[in-house]
C-alpha positions as CSV (number, residue, x, y, z in Angstrom):
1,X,56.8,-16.7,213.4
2,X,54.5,-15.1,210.8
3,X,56.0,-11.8,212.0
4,X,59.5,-12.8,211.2
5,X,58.9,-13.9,207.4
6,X,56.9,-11.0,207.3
7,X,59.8,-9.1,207.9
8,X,62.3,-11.4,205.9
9,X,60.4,-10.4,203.0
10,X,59.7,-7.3,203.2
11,X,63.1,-5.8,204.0
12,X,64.7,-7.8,200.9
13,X,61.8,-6.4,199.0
14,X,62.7,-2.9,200.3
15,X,66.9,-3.5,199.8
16,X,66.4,-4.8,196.5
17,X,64.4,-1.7,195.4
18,X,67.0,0.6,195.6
19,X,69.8,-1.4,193.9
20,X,71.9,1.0,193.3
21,X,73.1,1.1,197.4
22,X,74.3,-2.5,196.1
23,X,75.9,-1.3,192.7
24,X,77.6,1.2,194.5
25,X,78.5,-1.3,197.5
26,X,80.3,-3.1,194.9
27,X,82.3,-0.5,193.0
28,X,83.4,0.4,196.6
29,X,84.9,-2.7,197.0
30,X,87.2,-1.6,193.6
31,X,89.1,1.3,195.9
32,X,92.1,1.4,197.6
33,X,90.4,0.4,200.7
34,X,88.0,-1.8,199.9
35,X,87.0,-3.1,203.0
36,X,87.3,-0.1,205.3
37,X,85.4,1.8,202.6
38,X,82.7,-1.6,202.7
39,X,82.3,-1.7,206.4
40,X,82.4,2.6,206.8
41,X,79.5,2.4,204.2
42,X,77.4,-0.8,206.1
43,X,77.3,1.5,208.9
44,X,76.1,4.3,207.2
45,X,73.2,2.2,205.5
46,X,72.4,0.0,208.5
47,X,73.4,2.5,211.2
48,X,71.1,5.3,210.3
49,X,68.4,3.4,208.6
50,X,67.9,1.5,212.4
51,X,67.7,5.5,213.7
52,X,65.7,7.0,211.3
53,X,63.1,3.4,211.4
54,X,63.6,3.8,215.5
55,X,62.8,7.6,215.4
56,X,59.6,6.9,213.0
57,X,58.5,3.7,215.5
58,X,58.5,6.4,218.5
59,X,56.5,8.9,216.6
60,X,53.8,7.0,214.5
61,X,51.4,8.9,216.5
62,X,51.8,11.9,214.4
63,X,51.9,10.2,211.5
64,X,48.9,7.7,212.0
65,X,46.3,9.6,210.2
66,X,48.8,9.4,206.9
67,X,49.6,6.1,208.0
68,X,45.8,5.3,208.4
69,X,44.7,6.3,204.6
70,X,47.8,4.4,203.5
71,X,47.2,1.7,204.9
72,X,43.3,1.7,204.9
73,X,44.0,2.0,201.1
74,X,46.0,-0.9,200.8
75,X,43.4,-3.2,202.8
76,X,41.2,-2.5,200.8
77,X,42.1,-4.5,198.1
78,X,40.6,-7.8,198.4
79,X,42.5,-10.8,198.5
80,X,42.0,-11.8,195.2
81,X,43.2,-9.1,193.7
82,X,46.0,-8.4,195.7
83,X,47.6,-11.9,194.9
84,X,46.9,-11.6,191.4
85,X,48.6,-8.6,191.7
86,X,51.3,-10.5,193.6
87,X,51.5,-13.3,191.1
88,X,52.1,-10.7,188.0
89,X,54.8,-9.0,190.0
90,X,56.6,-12.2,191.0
91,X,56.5,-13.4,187.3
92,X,57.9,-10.0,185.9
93,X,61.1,-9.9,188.2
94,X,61.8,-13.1,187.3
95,X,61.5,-12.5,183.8
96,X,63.6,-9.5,184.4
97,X,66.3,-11.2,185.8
98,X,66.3,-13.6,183.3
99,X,66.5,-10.8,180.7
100,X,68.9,-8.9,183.1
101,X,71.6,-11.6,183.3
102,X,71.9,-12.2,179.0
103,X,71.9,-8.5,178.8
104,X,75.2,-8.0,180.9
105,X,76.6,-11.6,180.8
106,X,79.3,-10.6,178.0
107,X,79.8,-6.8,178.4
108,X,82.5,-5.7,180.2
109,X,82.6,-2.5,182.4
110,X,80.5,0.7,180.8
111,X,81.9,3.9,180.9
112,X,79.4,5.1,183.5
113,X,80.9,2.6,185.8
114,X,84.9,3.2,184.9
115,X,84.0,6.8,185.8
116,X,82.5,6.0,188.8
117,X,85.1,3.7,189.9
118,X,87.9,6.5,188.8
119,X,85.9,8.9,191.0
120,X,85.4,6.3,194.2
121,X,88.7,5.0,194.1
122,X,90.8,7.0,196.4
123,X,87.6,7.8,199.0
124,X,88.1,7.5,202.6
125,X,86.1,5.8,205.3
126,X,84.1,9.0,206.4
127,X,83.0,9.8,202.8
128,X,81.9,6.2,202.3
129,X,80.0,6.4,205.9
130,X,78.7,9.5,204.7
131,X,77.3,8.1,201.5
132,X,75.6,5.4,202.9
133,X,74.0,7.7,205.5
134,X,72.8,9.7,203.0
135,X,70.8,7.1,200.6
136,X,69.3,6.0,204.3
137,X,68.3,8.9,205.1
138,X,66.7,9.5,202.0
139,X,65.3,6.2,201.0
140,X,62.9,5.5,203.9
141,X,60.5,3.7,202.1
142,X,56.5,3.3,201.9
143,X,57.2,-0.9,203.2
144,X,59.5,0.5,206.1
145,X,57.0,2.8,207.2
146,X,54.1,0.0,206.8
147,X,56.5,-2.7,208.7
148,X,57.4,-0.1,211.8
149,X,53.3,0.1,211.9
150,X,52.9,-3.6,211.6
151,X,55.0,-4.0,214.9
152,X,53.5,-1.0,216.9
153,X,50.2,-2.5,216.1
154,X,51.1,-6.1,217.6
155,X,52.0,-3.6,220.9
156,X,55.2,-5.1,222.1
157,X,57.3,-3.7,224.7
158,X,60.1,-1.5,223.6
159,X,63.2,-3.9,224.0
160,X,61.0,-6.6,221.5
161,X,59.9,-3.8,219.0
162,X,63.8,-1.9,218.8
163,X,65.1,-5.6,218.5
164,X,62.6,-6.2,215.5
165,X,63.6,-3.2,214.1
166,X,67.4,-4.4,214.3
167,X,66.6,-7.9,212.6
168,X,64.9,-5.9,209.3
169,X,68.2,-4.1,208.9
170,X,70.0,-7.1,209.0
171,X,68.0,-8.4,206.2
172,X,68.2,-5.0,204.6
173,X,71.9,-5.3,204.5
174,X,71.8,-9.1,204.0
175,X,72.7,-8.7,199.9
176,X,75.1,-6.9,200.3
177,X,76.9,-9.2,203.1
178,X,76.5,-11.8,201.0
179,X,78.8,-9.7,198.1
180,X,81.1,-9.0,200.8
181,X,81.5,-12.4,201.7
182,X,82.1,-13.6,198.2
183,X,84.1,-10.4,197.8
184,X,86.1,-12.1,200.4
185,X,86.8,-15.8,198.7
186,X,87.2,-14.5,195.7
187,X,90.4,-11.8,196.3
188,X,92.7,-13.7,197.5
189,X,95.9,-13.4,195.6
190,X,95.0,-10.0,193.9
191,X,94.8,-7.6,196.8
192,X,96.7,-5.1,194.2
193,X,95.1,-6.1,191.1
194,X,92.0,-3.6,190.7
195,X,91.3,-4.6,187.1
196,X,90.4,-7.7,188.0
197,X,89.0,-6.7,191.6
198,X,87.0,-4.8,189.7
199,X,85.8,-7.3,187.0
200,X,85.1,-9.8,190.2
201,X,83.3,-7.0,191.6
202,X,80.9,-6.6,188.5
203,X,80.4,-10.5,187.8
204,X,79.2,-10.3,192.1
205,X,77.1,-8.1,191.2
206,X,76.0,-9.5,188.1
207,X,74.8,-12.6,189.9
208,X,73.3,-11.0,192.6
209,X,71.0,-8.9,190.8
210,X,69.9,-12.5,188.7
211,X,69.4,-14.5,191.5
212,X,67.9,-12.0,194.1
213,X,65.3,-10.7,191.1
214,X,64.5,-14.1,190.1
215,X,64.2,-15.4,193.7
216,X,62.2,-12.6,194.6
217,X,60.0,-13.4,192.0
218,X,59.5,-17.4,192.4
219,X,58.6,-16.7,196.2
220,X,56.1,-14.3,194.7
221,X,54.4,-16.9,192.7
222,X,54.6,-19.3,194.8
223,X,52.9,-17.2,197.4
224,X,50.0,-16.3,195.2
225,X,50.1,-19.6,193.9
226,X,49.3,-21.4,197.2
227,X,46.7,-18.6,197.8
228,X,44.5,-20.0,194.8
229,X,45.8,-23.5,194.9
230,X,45.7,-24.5,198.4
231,X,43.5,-21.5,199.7
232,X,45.8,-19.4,202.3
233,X,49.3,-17.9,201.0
234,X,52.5,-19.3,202.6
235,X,52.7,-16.0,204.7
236,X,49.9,-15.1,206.4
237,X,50.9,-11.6,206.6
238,X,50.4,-9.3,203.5
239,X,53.1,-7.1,202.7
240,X,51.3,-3.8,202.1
């Protein structure tokens, strides 16, 4: 069970890093096509990052002596230290979702985004695939490399391991499911109005960004918080 929070909070802390997959999720959803162009990009992001995390599982052999010093680096940072660490983190994210959300609350769409938007609005499905392929392939992060060790080390058989590997996308992607899914409740009536598609689309991910940083950063400190309170963290499991 440990391994499965492990990887719940690890892969949200390795989607929410790169946020702009998820601010460019949602100006997708401001194009002609909104949810072919959604769905073509999910693949892309989910799709390849299982293959590249699937390739790197089958050949941590050749990469365990970088893995090792990684790693070895990490552990040894004593417990104390690491969730004091973990406790200044958690509070920071929250603050900066606090600060995030009455920055942005009363703007309306920068002329970065209306760009963007003017650019992404008559994409097809292949170029959206391609896109999301393309941050995968060159996002593979430090915590997906030190999760993929985590479950060669507990030696499971393949089938258990690939399936593992399938779960932490999911979570990966979960954020921006979740838009999609209010994306969805929230456009009925105005398939053809893109102004306010796209308006929806920034309040989404307005709210998002709040609540994901500031939720991020309660579990933080509340994990380091039962460390020094209680003496054990809620997840036995480090993340790095």
């Amino acid at each position: 069970m440990s391994t499965i929070f492990y990887t719940i909070g690890i892969s949200l802390f390795d989607s929410l890093s790169t946020t702009y997959q998820i601010i460019l999720f949602v100006l997708l959803l401001t194009t002609d096509k909104p949810l072919r162009n959604a769905f073509s990009f999910l693949a892309g992001i989910s799709g390849i990052y299982f293959l590249c995390g699937l390739g790197i599982y089958l050949t941590l052999d050749q990469l365990r002596d970088l893995l090792t010093k990684f790693l070895s680096a990490a552990a040894a940072v004593s417990n104390p230290v690491y969730y004091q660490f973990e406790f200044l983190l958690g509070t920071a994210s929250i603050a900066w979702g606090i600060w995030y959300f009455y920055r942005n609350k009363n703007r309306g769409p920068t002329r970065h985004e209306n760009w963007m938007v003017s650019k992404l609005r008559h994409m097809n499905s292949w170029i959206a695939f391609g896109l999301g392929a393309l941050i995968s392939f060159t996002s593979i992060s430090p915590q997906y490399v030190a999760a993929l060790t985590k479950y060669a080390a507990l030696q499971l058989v393949f089938p258990a391991a690939a399936g593992l590997i399938v779960f932490y996308n999911l979570v990966y992607a979960s954020p921006m499911i979740l838009i999609l899914g209010l994306y969805l409740a929230a456009r009925r009536g105005n398939e053809d109005d893109h102004d306010a598609l796209h308006e929806k689309a920034r309040l989404l991910n307005l709210h998002l960004t709040t609540w994901t940083l500031a939720g991020f950063g309660l579990f933080c400190v509340i994990d380091a918080g039962s460390y020094f309170v209680l003496g054990h963290a809620l997840i036995q499991e480090r993340f790095f």
